[in-house]
N, C-alpha and C positions, 0 to 999 in steps of 0.2 A: 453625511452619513458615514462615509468611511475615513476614520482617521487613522494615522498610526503616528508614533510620538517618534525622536529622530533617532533613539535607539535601535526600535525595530525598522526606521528606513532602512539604517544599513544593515542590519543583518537581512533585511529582507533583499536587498540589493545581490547581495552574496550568494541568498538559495536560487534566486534566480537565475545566476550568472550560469549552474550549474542543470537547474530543475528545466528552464525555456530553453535548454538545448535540443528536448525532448522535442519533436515535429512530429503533425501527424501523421498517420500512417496514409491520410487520403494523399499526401503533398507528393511532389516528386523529391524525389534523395538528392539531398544540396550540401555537398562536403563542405566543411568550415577551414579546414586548414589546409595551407596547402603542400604539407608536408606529412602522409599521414597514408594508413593504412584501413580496410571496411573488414569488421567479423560479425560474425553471427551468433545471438545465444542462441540456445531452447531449451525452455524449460518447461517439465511437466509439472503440474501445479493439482491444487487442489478440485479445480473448478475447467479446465481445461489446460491444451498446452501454446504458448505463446513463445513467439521469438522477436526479438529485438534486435535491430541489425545496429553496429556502432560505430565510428569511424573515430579511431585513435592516433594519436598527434604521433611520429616521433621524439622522445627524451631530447628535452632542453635544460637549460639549466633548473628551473620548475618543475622537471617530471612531465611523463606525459600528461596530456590530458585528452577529454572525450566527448564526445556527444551522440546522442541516440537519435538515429536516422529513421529509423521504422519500429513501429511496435503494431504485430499483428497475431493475435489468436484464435485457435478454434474449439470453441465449448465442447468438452467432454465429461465425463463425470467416470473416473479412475478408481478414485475410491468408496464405488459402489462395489468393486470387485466380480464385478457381473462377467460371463464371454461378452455382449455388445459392446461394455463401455470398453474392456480392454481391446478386441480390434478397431473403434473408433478410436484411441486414442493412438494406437499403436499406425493406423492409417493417418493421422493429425502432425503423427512426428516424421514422418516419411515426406508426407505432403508439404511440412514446411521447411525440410530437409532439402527439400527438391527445388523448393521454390529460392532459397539462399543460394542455391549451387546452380542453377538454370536462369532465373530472373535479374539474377542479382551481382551472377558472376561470382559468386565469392569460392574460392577453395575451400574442397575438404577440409583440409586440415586449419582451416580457421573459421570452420563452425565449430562449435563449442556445445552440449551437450549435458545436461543436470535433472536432477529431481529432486524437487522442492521438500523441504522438511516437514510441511504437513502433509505430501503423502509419506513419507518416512512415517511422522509420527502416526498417521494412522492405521499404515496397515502394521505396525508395532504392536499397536492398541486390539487391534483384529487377529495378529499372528496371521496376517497375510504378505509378509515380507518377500514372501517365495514368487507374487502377483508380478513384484516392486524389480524382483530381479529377471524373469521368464518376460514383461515389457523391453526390457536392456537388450538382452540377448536376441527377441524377435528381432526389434529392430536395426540391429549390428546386421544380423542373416539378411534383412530386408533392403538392406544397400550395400550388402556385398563388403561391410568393414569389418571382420571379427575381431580387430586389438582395438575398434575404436573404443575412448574413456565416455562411461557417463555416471560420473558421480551424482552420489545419493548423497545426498547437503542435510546435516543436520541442522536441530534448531540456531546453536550456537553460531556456528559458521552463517548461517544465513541472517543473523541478526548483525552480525560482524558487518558481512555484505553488504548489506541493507545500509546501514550507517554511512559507510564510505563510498555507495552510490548515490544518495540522495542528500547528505552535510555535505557543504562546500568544504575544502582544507582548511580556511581560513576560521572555523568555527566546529573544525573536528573534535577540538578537548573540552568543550563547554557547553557539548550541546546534548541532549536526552532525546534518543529518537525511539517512539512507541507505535509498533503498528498493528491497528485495531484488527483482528481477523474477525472469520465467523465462530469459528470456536471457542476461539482464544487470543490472549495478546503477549505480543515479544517485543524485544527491543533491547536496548544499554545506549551503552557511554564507554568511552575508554580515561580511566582514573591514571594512566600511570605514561603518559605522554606518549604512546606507541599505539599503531595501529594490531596491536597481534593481541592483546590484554584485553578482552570485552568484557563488564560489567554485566550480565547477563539481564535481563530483567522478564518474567513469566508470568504471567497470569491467563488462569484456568477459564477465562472469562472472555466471552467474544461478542459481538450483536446477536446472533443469532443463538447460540448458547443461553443467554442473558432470556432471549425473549421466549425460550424453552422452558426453563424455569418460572417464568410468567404463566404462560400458558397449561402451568402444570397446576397452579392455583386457583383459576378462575370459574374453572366446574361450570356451573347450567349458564351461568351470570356472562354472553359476551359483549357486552357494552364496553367503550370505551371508558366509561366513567368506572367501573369495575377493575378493566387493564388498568387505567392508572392508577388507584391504588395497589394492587396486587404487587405492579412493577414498583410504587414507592418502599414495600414492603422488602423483597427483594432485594433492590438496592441499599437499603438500610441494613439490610440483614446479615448474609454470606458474603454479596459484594462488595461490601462496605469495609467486613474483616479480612479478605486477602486483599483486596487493594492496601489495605493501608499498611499490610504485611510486606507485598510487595515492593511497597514504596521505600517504606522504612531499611530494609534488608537492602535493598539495594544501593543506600545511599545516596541517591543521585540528588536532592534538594538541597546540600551545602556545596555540591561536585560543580555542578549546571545551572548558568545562565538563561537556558531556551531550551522549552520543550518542544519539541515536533510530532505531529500525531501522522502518519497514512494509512490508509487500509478503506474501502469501500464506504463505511461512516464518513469518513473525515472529508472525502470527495464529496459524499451528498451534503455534509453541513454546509463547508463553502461555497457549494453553486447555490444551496438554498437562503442564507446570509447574504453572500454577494454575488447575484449573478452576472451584474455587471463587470466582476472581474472572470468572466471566462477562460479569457486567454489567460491568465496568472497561471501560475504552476503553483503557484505559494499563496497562499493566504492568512495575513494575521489574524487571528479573533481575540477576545477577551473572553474570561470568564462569566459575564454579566453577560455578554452579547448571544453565548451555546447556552447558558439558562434561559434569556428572553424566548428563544429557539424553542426549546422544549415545551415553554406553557404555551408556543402558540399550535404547536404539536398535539398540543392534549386538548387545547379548547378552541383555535382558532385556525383550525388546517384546511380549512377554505383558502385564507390569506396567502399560503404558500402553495400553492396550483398557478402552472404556470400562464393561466388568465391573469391574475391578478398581481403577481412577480412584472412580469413583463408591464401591467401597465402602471407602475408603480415606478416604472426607471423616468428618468429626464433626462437624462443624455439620445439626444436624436439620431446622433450618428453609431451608435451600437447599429451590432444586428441582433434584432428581436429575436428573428427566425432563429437562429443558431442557437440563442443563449434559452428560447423557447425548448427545443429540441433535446435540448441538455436537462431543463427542471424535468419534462416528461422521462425522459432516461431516469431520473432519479427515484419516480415516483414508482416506475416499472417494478426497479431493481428492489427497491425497499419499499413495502406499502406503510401505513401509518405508522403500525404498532411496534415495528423493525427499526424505524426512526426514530422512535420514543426512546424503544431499549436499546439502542446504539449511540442515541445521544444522552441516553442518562449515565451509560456506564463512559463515556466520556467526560463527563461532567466528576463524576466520583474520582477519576482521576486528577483532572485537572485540580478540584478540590486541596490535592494534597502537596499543591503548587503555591498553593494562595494565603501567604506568610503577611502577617500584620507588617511586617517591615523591609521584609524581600519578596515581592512577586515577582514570579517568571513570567518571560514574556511566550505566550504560547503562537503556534504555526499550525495550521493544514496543507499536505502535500497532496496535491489530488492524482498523481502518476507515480506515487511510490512503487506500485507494481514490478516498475522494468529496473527500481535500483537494489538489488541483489543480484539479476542478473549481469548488469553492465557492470557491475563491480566484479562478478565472475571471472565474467572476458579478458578484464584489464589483467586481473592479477593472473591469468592465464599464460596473457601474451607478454609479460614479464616476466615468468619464471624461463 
């Protein structure tokens, strides 16, 4: 069932060397090198605030390098702009403030500190900026740091990030990194041999965004058989023309060898495709393999419930349990119609990949999450 041709061995060899550095956050904290220093991010994000704790090598002749020790957050919801969600989130950052400096031993001054570009862009979009800056400022009051920095990360910067925490180095100028949000989707490449030059890449379009627009169609009618059309419409439609705007405008299919997808979709395709590769950080797919995906989405979404996932493997020595617990997670997170519209506007993407005589070879990163932040730190503890 799972193949990949020797191309994508090694590149897959390479995201891994970088993406299975990632442990979980159940594990105890197992330093890799033994020349090396442990910081802390945190970032507030769209959907809550999460910190990644990371232990960075000393400069060799290679530069340093990194690995993420812990990844832990706690659900908020910020850009509702409400008083609850801003003292939950403003008690979320304190609390994991505490727990880096208390638990974890790590100094002040090498916890690190941000906010993510889609609260940026949102409360932009709200003209709630003033929320974005009064969370900053409690929080400094609330630990007694008034000069500490907490940068507000724009899109750019954070797609920058993103890139050069989840590409290996070795595959930094040839690779197209997109990551699927709920709203919307970001990403580039660097065209000009430097890490400071991003290629920007934007699109208006997210899972959840995508299945808003569905759902704005479908009126008395809610059958699945109904959604699917509506979403094929859709897809065809508006999605169809900035995607291929975006695509184009960006350059990136004569730039890039390998596209990379992360963002919450791209996690639930791969565990739903291969759940046998759990533990992977990285997973290849094909084009043909997120289509077969989708019709069975639309017509045979029994087959992928994790009864039938699970007994569907032949390998005895997995564990069921685990890799069970995960399609459940998936099915939580996203219900049918979420997975439809996040794997169709996946697909529209990749589409514009899929060259009669040059195909890309496509990846899912299912913990792109923490690379923006780990990219933060490093270039932090650099300057």
């Amino acid at each position: 069932m799972f193949q990949i041709h020797c191309k994508q061995k090694i590149f897959l060899a390479f995201l891994l060397l970088v993406s299975c550095k990632t442990l979980s956050a159940q594990n105890d904290v197992k330093l890799k090198f033994t020349n090396s220093r442990t910081y802390a991010g945190i970032e507030v994000g769209s959907k809550g605030v999460k910190m990644t704790v990371i232990e960075i090598s000393k400069k060799n002749k290679k530069g340093a390098s990194f690995q993420t020790l812990k990844d832990t957050s706690i659900n908020t919801d910020f850009i509702s702009f409400s008083a609850p969600a801003f003292y939950a989130t403003l008690n979320a950052l304190q609390s994991l403030f505490d727990k880096a400096l208390k638990e974890y031993d790590i100094p002040s001054e090498k916890i690190f500190t941000a906010i993510s570009s889609g609260v940026k862009g949102q409360a932009d979009k709200e003209d709630k900026i003033s929320w974005v800056n009064n969370l900053a400022d409690s929080f400094k009051l609330r630990i007694g740091e008034p000069n500490r920095k907490v940068n507000v990360i724009d899109i750019s910067e954070e797609a920058r990030l993103s890139h050069l925490g989840i590409v290996p180095e070795d595959r930094r100028y040839n690779t197209f990194l997109i990551d699927i949000g709920s709203g919307n989707s970001k990403g580039g490449y660097f065209p000009n041999g430097n890490t400071t030059d991003l290629k920007l890449f934007q699109l208006n379009w997210g899972t959840r965004s995508t299945s808003n627009a569905v759902e704005k169609r479908i009126e008395n009618d809610k059958t699945i058989q109904n959604y699917q059309k509506q979403l094929t419409r859709v897809l065809s439609g508006a999605v169809n023309s900035d995607v291929v705007y975006a695509v184009n405008e960006s350059g990136a299919y004569s730039m890039n060898d390998y596209v990379v997808f992360s963002g919450g979709i791209a996690w639930s395709i791969s565990t739903l495709l291969y759940p046998e590769l759990i533990d992977n950080s990285v997973v290849p797919v094909t084009y043909e393999e997120v289509e077969k995906l989708l019709e069975n989405l639309q017509r045979k979404y029994s087959s992928l419930s994790d009864e039938t996932l699970i007994k569907n493997l032949a390998d005895k020595s997995l564990d069921k349990g685990k890799i069970a617990k995960e399609i459940i997670t998936v099915h939580q997170v996203f219900d049918q119609k979420s997975l439809m519209s996040g794997t169709g506007l996946l697909l529209k993407i990749m589409r514009q990949f899929q060259g009669i005589y040059d195909r890309k070879e496509f990846y899912l990163v299912k913990n792109g999450q923490v690379g923006w932040i780990s990219a933060y730190v490093t270039e932090e503890v650099r300057k």
